[in-house]
C-alpha positions in Angstrom: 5.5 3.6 -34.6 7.8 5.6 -31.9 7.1 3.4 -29.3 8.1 0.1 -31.2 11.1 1.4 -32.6 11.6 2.4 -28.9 10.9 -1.3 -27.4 13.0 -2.9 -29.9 16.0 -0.7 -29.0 15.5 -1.0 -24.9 15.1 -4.8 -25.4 17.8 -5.5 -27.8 20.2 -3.5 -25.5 18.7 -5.6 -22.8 19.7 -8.9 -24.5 22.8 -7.7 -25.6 24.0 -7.1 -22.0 22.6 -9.9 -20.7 24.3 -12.3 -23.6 28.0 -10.0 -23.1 27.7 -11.0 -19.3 26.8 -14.5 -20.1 29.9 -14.7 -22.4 32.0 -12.9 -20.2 31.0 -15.5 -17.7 31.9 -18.3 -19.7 35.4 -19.7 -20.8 35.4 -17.9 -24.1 37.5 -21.0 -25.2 34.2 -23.3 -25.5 33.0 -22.4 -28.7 29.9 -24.5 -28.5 28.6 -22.5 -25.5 29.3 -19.6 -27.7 27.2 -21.3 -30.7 24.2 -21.8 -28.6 24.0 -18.6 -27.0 23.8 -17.4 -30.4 21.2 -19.6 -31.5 19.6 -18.3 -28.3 19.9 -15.1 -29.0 18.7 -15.1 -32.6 15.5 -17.3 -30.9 14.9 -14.5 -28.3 14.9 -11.7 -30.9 12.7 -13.5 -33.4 10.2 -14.1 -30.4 10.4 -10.2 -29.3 10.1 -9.1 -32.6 6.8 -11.0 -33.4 5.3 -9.8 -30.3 6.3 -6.5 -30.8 5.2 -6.7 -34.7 
């Protein structure tokens, strides 16, 4: 149970840095890039956590 809780927290940090530098990248005025990196990020963590689970 340690080492899932563990993998969830190293890979969500992951994502979350990768999506902040995406963003950061971006014109933060488009808010339909922002929409779909959302949606892409919600997709990614529903993927990790079923592979994980």
């Amino acid at each position: 149970m340690k080492l899932i809780s563990a993998k969830h927290v190293i890979t969500g940090s992951i994502i979350g840095a990768l999506i902040g530098m995406a963003l950061s990248k971006s014109s933060s005025k488009n808010m339909k890039n922002i929409l779909v990196k959302k949606m892409v990020a919600k997709k990614l963590t529903s993927l990790i956590s079923k592979l994980l689970g």
